[in-house]
PyMOL Python script that loads the backbone (N, CA, C, O; Angstrom):
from pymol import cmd

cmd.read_pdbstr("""\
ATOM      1  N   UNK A   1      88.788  84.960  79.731  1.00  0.00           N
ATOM      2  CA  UNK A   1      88.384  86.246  80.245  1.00  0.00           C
ATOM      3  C   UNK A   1      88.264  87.214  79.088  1.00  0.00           C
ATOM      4  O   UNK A   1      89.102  87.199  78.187  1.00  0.00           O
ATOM      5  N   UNK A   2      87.141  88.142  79.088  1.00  0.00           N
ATOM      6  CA  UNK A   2      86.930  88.965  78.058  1.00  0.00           C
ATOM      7  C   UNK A   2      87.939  89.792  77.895  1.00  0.00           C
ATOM      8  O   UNK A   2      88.659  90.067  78.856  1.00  0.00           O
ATOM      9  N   UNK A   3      88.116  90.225  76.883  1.00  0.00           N
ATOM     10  CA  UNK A   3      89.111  92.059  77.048  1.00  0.00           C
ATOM     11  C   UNK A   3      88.492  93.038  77.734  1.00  0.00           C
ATOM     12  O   UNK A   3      89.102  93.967  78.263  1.00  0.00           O
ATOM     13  N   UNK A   4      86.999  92.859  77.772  1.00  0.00           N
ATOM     14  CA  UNK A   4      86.627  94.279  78.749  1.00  0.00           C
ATOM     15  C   UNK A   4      87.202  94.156  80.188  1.00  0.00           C
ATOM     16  O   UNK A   4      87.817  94.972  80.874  1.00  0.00           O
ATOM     17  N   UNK A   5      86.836  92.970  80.409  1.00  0.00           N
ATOM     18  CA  UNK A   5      87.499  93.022  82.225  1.00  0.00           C
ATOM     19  C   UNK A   5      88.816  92.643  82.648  1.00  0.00           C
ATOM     20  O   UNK A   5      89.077  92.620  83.850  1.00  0.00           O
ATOM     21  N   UNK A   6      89.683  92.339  81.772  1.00  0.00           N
ATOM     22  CA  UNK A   6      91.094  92.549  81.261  1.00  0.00           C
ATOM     23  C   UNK A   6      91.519  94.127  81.131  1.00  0.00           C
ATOM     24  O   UNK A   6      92.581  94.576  81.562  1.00  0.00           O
ATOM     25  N   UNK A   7      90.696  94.747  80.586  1.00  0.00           N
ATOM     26  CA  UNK A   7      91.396  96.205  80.853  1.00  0.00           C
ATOM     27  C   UNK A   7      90.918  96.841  81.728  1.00  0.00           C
ATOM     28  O   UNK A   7      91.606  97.829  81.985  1.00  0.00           O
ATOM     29  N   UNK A   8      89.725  96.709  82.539  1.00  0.00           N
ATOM     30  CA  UNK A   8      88.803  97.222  83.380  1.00  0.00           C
ATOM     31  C   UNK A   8      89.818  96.697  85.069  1.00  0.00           C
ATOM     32  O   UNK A   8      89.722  97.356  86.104  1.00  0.00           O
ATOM     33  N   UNK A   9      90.556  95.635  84.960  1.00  0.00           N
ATOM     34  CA  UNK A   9      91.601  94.927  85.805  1.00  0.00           C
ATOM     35  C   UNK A   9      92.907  95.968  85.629  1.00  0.00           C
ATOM     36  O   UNK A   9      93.435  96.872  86.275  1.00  0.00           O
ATOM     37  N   UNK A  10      93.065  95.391  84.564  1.00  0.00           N
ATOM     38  CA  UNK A  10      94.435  96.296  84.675  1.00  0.00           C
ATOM     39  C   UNK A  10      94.458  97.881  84.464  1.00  0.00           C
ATOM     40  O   UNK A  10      95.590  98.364  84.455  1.00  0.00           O
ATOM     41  N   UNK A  11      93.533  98.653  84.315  1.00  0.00           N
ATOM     42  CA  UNK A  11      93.528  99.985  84.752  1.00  0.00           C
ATOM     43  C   UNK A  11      92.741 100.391  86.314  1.00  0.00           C
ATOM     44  O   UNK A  11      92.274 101.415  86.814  1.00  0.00           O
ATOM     45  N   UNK A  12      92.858  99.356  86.610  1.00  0.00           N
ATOM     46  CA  UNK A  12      92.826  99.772  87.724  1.00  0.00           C
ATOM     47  C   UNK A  12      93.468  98.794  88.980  1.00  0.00           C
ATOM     48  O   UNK A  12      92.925  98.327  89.982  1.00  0.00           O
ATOM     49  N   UNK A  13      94.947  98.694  88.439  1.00  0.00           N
ATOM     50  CA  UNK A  13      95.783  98.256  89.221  1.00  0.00           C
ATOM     51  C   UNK A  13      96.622  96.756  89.552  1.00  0.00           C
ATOM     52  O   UNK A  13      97.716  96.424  90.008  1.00  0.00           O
ATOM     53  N   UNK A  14      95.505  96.156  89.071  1.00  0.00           N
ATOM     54  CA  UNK A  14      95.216  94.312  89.374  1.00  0.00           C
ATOM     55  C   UNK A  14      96.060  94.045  87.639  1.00  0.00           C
ATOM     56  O   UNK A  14      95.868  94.520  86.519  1.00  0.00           O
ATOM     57  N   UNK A  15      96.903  93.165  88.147  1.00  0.00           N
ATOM     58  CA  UNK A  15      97.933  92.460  87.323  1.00  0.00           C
ATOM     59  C   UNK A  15      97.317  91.236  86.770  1.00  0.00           C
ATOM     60  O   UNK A  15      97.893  90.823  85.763  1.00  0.00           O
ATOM     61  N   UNK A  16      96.411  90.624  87.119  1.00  0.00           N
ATOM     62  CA  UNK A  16      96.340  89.535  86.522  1.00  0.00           C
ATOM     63  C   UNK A  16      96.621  88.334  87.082  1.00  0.00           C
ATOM     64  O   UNK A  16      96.865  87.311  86.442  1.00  0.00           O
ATOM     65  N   UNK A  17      96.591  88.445  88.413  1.00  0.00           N
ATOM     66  CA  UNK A  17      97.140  87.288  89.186  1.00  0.00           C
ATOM     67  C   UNK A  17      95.500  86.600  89.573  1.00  0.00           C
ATOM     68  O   UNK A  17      95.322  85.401  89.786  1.00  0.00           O
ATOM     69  N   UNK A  18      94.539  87.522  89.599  1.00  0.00           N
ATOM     70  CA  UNK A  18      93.156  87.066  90.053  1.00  0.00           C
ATOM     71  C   UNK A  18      92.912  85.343  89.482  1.00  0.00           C
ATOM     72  O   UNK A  18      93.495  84.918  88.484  1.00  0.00           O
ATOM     73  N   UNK A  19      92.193  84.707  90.110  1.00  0.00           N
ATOM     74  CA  UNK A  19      91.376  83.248  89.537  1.00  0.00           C
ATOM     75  C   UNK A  19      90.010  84.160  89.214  1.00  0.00           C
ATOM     76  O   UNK A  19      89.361  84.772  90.063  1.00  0.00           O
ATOM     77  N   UNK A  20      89.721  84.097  87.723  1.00  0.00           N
ATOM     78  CA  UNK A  20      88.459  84.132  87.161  1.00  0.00           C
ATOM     79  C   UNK A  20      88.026  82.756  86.689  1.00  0.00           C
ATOM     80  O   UNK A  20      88.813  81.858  86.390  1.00  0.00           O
ATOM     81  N   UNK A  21      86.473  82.658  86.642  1.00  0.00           N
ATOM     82  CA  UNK A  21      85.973  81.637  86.093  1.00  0.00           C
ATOM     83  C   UNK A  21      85.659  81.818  84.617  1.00  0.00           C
ATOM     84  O   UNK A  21      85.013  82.787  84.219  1.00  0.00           O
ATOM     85  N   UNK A  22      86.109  80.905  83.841  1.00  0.00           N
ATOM     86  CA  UNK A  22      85.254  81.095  82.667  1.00  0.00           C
ATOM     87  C   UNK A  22      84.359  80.826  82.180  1.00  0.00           C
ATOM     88  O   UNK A  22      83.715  79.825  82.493  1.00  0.00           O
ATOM     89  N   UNK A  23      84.064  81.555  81.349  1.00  0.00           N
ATOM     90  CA  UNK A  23      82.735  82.071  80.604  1.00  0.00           C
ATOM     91  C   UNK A  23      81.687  82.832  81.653  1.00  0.00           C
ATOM     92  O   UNK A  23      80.652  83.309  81.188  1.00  0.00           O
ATOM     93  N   UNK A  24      81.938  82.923  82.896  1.00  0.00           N
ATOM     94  CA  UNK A  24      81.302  84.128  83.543  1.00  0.00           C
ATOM     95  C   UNK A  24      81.744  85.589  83.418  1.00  0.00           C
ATOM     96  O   UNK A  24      81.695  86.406  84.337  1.00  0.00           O
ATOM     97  N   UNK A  25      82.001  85.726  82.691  1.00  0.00           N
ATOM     98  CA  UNK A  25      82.480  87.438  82.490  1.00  0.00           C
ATOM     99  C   UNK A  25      81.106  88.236  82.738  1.00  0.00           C
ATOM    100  O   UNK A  25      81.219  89.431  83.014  1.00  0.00           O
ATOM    101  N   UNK A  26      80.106  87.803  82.679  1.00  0.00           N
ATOM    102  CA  UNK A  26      78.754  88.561  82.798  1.00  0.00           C
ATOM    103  C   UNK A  26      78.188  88.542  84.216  1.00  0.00           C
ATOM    104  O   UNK A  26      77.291  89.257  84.662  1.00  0.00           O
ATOM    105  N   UNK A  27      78.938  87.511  84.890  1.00  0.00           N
ATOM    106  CA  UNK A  27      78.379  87.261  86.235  1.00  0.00           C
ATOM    107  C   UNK A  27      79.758  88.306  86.947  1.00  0.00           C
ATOM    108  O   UNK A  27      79.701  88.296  88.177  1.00  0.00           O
ATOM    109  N   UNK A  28      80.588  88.913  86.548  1.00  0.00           N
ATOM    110  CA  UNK A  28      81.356  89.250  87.175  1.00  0.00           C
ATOM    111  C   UNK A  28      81.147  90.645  88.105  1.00  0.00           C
ATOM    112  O   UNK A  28      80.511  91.567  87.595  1.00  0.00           O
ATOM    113  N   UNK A  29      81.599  90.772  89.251  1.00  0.00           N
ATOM    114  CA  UNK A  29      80.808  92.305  90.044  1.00  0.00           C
ATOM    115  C   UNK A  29      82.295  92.446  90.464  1.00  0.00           C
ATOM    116  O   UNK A  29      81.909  93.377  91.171  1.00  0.00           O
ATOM    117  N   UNK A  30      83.327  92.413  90.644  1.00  0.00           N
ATOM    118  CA  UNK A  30      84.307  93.574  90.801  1.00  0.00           C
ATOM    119  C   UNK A  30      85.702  92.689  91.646  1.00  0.00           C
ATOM    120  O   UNK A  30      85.929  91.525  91.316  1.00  0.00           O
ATOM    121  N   UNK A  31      86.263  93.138  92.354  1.00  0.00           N
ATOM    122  CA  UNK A  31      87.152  93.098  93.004  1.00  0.00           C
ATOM    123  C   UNK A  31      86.711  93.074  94.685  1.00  0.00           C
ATOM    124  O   UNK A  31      85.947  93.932  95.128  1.00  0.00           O
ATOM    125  N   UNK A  32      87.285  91.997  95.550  1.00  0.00           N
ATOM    126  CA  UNK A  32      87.430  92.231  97.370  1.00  0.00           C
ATOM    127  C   UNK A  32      88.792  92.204  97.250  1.00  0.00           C
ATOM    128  O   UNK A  32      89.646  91.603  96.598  1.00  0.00           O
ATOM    129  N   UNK A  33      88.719  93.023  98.063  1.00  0.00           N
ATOM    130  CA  UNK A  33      90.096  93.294  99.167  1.00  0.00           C
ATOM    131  C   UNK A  33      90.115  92.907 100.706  1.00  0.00           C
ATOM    132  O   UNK A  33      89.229  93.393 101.410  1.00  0.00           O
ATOM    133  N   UNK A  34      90.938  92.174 101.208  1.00  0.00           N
ATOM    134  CA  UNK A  34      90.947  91.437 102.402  1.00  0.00           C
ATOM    135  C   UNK A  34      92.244  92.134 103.054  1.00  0.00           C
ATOM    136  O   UNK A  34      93.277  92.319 102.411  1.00  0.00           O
ATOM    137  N   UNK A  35      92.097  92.449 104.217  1.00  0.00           N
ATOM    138  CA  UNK A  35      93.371  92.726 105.240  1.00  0.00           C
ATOM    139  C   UNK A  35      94.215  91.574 105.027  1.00  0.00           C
ATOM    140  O   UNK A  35      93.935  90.420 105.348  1.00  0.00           O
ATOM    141  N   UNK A  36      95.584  92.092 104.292  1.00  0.00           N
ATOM    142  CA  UNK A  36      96.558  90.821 104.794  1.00  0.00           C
ATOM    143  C   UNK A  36      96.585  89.376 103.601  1.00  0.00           C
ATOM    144  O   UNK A  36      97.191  88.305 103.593  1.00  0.00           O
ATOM    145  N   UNK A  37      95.767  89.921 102.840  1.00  0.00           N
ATOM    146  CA  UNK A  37      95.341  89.042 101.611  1.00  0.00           C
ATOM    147  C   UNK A  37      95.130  89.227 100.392  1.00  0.00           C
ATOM    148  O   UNK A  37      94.529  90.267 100.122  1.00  0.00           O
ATOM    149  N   UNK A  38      95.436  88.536  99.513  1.00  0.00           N
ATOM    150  CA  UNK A  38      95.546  88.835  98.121  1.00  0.00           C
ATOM    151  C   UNK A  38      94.152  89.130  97.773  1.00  0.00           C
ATOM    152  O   UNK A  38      93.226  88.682  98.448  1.00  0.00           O
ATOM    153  N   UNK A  39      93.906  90.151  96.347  1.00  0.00           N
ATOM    154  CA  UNK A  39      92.719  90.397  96.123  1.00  0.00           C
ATOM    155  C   UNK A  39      92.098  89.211  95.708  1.00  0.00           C
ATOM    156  O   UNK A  39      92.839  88.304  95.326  1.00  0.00           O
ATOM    157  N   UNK A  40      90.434  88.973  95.706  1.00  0.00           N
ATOM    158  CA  UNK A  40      89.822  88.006  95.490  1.00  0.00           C
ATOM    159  C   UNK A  40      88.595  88.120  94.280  1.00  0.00           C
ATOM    160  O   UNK A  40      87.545  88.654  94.638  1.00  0.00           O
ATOM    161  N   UNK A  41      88.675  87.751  93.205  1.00  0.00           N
ATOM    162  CA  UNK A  41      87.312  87.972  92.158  1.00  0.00           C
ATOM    163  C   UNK A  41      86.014  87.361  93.043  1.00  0.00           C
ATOM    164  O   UNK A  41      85.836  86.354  93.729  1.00  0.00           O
ATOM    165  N   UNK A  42      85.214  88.515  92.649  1.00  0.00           N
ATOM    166  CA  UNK A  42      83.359  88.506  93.652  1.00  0.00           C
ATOM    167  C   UNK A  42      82.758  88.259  91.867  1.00  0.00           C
ATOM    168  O   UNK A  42      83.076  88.812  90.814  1.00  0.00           O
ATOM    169  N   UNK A  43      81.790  87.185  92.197  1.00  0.00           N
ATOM    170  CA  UNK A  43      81.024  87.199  91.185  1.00  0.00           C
ATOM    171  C   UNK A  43      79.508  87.492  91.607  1.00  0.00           C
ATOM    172  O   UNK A  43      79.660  88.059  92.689  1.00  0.00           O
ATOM    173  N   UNK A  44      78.148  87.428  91.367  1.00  0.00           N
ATOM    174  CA  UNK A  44      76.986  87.820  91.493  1.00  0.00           C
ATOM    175  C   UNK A  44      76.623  86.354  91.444  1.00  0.00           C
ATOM    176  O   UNK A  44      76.766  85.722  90.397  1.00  0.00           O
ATOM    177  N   UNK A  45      76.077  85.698  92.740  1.00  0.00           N
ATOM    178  CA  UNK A  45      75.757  84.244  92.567  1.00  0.00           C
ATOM    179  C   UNK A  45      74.102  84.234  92.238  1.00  0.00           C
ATOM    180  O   UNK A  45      73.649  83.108  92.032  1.00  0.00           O
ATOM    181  N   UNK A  46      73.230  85.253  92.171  1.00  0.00           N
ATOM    182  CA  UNK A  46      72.094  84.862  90.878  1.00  0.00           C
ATOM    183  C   UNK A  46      72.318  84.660  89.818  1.00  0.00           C
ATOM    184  O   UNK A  46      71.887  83.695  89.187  1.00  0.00           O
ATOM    185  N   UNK A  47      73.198  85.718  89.304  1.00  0.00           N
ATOM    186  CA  UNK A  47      73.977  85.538  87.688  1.00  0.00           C
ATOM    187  C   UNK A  47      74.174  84.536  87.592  1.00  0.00           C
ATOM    188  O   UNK A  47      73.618  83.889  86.705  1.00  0.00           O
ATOM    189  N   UNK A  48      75.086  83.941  88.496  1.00  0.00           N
ATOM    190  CA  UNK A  48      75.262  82.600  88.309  1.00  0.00           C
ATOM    191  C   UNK A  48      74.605  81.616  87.922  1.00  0.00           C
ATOM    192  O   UNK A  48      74.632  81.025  86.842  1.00  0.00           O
ATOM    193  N   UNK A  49      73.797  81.389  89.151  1.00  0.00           N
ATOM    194  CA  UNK A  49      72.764  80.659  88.806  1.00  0.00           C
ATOM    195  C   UNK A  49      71.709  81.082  87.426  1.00  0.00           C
ATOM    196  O   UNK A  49      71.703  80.487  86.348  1.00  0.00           O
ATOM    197  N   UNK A  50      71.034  82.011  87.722  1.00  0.00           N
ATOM    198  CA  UNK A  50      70.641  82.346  86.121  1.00  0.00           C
ATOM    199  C   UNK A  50      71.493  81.919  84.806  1.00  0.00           C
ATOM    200  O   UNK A  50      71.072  81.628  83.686  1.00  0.00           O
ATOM    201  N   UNK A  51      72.782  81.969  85.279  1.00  0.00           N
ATOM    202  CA  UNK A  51      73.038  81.465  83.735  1.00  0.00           C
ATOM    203  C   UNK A  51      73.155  79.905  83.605  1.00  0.00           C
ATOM    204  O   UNK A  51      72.934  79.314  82.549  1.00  0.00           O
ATOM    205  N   UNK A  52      73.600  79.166  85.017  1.00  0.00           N
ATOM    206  CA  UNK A  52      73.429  78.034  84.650  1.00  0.00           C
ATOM    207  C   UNK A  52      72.112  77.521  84.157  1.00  0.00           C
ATOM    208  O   UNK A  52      72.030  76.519  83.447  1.00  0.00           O
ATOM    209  N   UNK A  53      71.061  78.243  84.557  1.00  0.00           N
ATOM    210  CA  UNK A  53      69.888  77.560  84.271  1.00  0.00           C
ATOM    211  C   UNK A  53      69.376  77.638  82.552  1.00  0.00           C
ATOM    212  O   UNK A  53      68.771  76.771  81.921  1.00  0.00           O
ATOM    213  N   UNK A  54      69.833  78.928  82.103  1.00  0.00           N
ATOM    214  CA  UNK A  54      69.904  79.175  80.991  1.00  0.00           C
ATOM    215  C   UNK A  54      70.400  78.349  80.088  1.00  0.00           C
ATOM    216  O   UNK A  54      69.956  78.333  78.940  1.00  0.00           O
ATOM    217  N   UNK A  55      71.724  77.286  80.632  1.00  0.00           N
ATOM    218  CA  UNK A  55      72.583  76.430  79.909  1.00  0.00           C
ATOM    219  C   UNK A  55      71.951  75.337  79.824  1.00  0.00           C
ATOM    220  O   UNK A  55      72.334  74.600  78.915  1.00  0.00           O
ATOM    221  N   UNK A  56      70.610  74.755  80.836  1.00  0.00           N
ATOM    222  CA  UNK A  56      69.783  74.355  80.852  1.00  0.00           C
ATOM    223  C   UNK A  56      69.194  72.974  81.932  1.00  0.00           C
ATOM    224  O   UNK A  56      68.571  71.915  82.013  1.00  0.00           O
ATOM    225  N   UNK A  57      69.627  73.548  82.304  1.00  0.00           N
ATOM    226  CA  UNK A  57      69.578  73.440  84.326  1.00  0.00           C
ATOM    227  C   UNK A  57      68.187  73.892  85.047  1.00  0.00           C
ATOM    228  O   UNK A  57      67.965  75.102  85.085  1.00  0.00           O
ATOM    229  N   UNK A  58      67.084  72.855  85.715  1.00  0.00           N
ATOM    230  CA  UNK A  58      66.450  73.679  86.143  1.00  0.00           C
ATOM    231  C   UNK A  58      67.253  74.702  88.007  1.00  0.00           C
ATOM    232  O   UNK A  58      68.289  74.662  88.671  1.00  0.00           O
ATOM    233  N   UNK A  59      66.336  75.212  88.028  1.00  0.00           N
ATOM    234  CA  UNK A  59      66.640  75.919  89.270  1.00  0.00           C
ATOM    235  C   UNK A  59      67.110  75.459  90.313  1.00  0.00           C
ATOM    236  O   UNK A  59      67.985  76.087  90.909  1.00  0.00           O
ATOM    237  N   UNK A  60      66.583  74.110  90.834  1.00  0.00           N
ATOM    238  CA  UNK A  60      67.552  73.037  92.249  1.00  0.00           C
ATOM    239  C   UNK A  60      68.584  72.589  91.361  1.00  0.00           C
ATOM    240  O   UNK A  60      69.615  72.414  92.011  1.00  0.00           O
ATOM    241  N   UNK A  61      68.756  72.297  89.984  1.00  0.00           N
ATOM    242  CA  UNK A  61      69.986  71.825  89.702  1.00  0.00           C
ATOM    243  C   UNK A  61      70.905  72.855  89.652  1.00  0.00           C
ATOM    244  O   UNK A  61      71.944  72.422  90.150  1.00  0.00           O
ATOM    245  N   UNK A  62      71.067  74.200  89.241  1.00  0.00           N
ATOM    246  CA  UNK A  62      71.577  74.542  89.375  1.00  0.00           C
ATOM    247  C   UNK A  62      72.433  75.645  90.219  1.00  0.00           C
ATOM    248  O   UNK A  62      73.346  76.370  89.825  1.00  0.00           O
ATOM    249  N   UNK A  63      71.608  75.492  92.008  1.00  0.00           N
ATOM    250  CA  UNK A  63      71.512  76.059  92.822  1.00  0.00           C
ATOM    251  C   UNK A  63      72.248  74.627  93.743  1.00  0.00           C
ATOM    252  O   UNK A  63      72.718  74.777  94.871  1.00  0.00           O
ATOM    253  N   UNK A  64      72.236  73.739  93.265  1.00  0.00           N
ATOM    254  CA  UNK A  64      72.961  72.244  94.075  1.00  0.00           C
ATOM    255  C   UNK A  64      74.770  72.195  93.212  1.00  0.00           C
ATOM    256  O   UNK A  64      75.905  72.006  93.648  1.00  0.00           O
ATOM    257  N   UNK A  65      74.184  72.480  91.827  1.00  0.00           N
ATOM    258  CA  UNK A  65      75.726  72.592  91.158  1.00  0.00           C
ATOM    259  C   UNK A  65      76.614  73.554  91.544  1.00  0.00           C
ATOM    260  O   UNK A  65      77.830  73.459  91.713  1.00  0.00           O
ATOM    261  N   UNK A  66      75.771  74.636  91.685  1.00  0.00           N
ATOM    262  CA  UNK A  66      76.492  75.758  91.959  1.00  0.00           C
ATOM    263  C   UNK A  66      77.382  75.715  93.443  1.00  0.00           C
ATOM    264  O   UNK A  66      78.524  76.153  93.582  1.00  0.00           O
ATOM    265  N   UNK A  67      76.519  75.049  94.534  1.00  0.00           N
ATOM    266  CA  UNK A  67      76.850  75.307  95.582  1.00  0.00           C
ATOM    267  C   UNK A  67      77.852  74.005  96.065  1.00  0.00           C
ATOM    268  O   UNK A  67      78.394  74.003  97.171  1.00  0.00           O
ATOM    269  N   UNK A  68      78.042  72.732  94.925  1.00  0.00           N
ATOM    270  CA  UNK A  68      79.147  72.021  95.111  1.00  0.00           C
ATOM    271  C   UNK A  68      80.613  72.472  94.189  1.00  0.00           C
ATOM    272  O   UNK A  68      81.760  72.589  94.620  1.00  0.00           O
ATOM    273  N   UNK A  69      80.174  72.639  92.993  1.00  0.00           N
ATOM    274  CA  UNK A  69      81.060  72.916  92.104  1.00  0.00           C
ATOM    275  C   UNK A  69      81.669  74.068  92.543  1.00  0.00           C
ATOM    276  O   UNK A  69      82.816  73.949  92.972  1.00  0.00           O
ATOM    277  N   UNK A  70      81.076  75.329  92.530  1.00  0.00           N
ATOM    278  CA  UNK A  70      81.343  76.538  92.036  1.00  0.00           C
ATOM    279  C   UNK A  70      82.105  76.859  93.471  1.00  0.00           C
ATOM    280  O   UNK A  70      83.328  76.914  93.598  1.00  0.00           O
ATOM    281  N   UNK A  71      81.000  77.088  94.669  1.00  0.00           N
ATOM    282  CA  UNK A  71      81.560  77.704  96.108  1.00  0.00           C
ATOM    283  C   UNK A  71      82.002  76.843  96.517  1.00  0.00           C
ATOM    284  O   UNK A  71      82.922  77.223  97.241  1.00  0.00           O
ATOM    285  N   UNK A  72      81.867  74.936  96.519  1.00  0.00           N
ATOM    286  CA  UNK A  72      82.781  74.099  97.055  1.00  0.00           C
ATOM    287  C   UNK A  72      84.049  73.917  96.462  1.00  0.00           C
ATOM    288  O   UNK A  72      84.811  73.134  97.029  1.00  0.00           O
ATOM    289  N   UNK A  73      84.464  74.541  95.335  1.00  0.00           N
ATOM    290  CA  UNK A  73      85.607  74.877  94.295  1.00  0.00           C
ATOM    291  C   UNK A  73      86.980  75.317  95.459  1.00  0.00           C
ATOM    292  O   UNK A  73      86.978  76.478  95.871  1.00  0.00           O
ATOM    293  N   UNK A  74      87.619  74.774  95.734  1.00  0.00           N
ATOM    294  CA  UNK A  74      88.929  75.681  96.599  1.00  0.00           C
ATOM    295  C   UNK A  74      89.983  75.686  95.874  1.00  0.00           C
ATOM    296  O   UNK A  74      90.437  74.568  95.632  1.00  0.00           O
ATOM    297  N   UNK A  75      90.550  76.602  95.428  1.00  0.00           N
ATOM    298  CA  UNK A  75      91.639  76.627  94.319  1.00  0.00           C
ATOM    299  C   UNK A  75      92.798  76.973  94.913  1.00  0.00           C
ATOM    300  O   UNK A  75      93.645  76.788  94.040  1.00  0.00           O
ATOM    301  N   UNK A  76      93.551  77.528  96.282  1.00  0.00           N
ATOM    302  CA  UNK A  76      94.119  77.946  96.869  1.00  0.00           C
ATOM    303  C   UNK A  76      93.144  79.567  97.339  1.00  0.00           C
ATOM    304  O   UNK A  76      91.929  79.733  97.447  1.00  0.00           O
ATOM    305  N   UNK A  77      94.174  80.438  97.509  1.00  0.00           N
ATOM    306  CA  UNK A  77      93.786  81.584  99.060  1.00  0.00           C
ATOM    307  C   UNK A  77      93.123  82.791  97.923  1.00  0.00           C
ATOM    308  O   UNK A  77      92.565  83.749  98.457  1.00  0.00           O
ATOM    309  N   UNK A  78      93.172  82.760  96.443  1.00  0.00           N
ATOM    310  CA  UNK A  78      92.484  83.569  95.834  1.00  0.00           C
ATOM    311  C   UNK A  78      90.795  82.681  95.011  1.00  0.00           C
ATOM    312  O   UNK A  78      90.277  83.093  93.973  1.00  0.00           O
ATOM    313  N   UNK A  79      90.497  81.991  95.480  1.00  0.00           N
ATOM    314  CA  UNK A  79      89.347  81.446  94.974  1.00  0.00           C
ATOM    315  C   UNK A  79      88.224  82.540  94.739  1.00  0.00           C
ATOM    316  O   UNK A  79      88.349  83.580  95.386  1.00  0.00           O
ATOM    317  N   UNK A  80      87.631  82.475  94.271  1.00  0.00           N
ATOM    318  CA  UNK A  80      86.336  83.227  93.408  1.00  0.00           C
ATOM    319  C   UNK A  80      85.564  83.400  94.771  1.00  0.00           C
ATOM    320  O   UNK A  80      85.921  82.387  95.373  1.00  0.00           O
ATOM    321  N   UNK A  81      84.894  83.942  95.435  1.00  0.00           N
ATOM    322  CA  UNK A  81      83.889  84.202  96.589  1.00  0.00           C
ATOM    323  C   UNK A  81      82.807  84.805  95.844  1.00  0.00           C
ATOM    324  O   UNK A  81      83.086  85.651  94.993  1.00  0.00           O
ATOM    325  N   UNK A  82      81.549  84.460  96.067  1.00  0.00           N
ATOM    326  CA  UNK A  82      79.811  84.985  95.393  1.00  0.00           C
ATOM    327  C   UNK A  82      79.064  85.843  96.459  1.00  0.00           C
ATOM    328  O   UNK A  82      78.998  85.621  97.668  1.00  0.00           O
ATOM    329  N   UNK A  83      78.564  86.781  95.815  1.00  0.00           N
ATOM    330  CA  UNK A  83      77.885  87.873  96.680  1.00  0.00           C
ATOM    331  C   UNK A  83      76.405  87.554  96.551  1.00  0.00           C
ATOM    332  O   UNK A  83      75.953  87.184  95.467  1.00  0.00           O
ATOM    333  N   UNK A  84      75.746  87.668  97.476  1.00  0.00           N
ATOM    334  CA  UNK A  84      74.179  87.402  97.225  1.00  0.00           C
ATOM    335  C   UNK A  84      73.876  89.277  97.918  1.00  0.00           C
ATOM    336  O   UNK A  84      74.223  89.783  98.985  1.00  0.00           O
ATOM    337  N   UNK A  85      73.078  89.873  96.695  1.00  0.00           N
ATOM    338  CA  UNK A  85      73.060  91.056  96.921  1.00  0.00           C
ATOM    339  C   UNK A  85      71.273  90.756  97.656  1.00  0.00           C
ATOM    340  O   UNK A  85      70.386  89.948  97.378  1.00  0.00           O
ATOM    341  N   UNK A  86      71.386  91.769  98.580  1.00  0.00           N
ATOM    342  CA  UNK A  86      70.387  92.313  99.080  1.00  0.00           C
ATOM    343  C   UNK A  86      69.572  92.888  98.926  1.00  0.00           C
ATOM    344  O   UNK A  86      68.823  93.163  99.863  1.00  0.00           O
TER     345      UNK A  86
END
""", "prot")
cmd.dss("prot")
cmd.show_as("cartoon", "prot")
cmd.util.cbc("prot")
cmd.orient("prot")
């Protein structure tokens, strides 16, 4: 995890308990909060994908990787969740 979103976390409250992925620090969009639940890291799942493809992935590969690896990923009750913005 970068130092920017290391201090961008901890000034604003979040200890460090979050699951980040690495080397997405660029795909990263913020913090959810859930009733009753620990906070959860939101990443930007074009970013995502854009960067896998960048790594050099075409577009079904890395829209099939993404969606086994990344969102089929269950790490326990703070897992990473992806926003598809509107």
């Amino acid at each position: 995890m970068s130092t920017s979103i290391q201090n961008k976390l901890t000034a604003n409250g979040y200890d460090g308990d979050l699951i980040l992925m690495d080397g997405y620090d660029d795909c990263f969009v913020g913090v959810c909060l859930r009733f009753g639940q620990e906070p959860i890291a939101i990443y930007d799942r074009s970013k995502v994908i854009r960067r896998l493809m960048k790594d050099g992935m075409s577009e079904e590969e890395a829209v099939e990787f993404h969606e086994f690896n990344q969102i089929g990923a269950w790490v326990g009750d703070q897992t990473p969740a992806f926003l598809d913005r509107l």
